[in-house]
C-alpha positions in Angstrom: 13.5 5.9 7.4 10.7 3.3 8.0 7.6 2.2 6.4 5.8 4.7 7.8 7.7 7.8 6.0 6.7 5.8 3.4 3.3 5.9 3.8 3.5 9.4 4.5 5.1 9.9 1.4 2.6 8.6 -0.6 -0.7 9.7 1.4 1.0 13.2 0.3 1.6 13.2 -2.9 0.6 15.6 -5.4 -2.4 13.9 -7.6 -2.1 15.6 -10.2 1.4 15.3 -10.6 1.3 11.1 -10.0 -1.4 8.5 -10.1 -0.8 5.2 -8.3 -2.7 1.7 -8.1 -2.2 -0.5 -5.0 -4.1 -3.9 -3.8 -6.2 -1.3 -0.8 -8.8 -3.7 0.8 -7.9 -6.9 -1.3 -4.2 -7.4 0.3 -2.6 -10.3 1.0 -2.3 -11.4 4.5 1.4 -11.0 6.3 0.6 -15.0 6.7 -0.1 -15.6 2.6 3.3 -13.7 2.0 5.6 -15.6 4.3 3.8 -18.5 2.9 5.4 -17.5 -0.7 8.7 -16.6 0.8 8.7 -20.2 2.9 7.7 -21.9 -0.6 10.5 -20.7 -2.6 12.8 -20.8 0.2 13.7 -16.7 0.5 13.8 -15.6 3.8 11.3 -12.8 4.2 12.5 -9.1 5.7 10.0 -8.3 8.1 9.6 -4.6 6.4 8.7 -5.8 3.1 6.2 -8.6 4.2 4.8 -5.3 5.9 4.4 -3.6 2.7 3.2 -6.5 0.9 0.6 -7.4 3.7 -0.9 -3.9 4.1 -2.7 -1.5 1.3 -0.1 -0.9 -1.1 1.1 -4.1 -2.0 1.1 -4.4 -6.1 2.2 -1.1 -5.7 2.4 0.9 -9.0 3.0 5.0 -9.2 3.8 7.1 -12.5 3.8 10.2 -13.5 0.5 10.4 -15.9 1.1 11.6 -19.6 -1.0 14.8 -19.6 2.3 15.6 -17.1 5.1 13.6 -18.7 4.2 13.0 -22.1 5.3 9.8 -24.0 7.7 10.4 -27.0 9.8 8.3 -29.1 13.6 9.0 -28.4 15.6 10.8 -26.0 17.7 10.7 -23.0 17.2 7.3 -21.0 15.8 9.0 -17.5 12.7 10.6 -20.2 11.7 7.4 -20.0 11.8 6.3 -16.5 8.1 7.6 -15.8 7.0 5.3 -13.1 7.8 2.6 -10.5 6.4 -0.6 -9.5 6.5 -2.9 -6.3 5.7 -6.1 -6.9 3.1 -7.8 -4.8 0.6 -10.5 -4.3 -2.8 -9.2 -3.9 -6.2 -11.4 -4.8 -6.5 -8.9 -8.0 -3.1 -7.9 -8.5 -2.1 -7.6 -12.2 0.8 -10.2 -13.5 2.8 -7.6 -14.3 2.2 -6.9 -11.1 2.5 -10.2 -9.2 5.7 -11.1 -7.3 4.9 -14.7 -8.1 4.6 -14.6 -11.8 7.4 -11.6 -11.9 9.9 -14.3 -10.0 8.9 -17.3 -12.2 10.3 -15.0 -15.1 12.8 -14.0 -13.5 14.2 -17.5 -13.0 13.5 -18.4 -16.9 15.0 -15.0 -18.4 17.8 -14.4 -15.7 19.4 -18.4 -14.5 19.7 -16.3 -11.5 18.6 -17.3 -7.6 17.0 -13.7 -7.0 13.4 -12.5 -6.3 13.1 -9.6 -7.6 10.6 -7.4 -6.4 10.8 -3.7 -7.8 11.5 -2.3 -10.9 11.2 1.6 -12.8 9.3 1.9 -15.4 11.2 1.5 -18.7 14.3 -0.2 -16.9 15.5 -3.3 -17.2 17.5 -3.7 -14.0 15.5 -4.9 -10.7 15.6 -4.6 -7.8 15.6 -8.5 -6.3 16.1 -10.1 -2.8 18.9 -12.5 -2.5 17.6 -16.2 -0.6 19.2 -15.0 2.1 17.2 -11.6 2.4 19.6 -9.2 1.4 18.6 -6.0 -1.2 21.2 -6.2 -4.5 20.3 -4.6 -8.0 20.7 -6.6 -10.6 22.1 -5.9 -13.9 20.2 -7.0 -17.2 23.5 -6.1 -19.4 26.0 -8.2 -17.3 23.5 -10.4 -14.7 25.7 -8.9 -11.9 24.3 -7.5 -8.9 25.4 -4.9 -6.3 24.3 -4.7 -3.1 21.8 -2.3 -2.0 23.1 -1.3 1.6 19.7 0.0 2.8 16.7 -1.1 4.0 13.7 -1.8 2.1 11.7 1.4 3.1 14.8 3.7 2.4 15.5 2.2 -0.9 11.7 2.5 -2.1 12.0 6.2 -0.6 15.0 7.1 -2.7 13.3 5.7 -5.9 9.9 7.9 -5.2 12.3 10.4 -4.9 14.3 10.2 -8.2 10.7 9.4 -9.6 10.1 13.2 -9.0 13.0 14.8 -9.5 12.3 13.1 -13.0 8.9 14.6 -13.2 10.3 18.2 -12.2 13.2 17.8 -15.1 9.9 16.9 -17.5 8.1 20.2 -15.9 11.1 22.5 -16.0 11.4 21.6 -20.2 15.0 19.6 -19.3 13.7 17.5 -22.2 17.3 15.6 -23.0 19.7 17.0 -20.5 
């Protein structure tokens, strides 16, 4: 899978089912986000710094609540309603922000990891290693795993469990 099927994915995605907010014309440049990579020494995958650099960097999706609706209690995936992709757009959100998201990081975490996606709800990340390589990281134990897959077909799987979510929450699979 590439960035592209990415792309696709998203450009076809069922609004009313999702809603999603992304930097569009305010981006960063592919030159402002090696520029963060070479300033905390990580080294950059080319296929993220693509994502980051084009129109959906401070990517954000969930499933809105006139679909899912919030409750108090209940099975963990209930409430795993969303997704976010860090990034570094002009207007980007902190919450959003890769920079501000990694400064955390490193108080909360002692850990040398960028992390740079997360579900909504979940503790764990998603973080890049210095030397570029995908691993989720653990909040309970501060271990990570590696993430054998590219960036695209780990972002891709996510989307993917995001729905299958949202079709549990449709289908009235309330705490199964």
């Amino acid at each position: 899978m590439s960035l592209g099927d990415v792309n696709v994915y998203i450009d076809n995605i069922d609004p009313g089912s999702f809603q999603y907010w992304c930097a569009q014309d305010e981006a960063p440049t592919a030159s402002e986000v090696q520029a963060f990579f070479d300033e905390i020494k990580f080294t950059l995958l080319g296929e993220f710094c693509e994502f980051a650099s084009s129109r959906l960097s401070g990517f954000h999706i969930e499933v809105p609540e006139e679909v899912w609706p919030r409750r108090q209690g209940g099975a963990h995936w209930w409430f795993l309603y969303g997704l976010s992709v860090f990034g570094i757009g002009r207007d980007v959100p902190e919450w959003l922000d890769l920079r501000s998201q990694y400064k955390k990081f490193q108080v909360d975490s002692s850990r040398e990891l960028l992390p740079f996606m997360r579900v909504v709800s979940d503790a764990d990340r998603y973080c890049f290693t210095r030397e570029g390589r995908i691993v989720h990281w653990c909040h309970e134990t501060h271990s990570t795993t590696i993430v054998d897959e590219s960036f695209a077909n780990c972002l891709l799987r996510e989307l993917r469990a995001l729905e299958a979510r949202k079709d549990r929450v449709i289908r009235g699979e309330m705490t199964k």
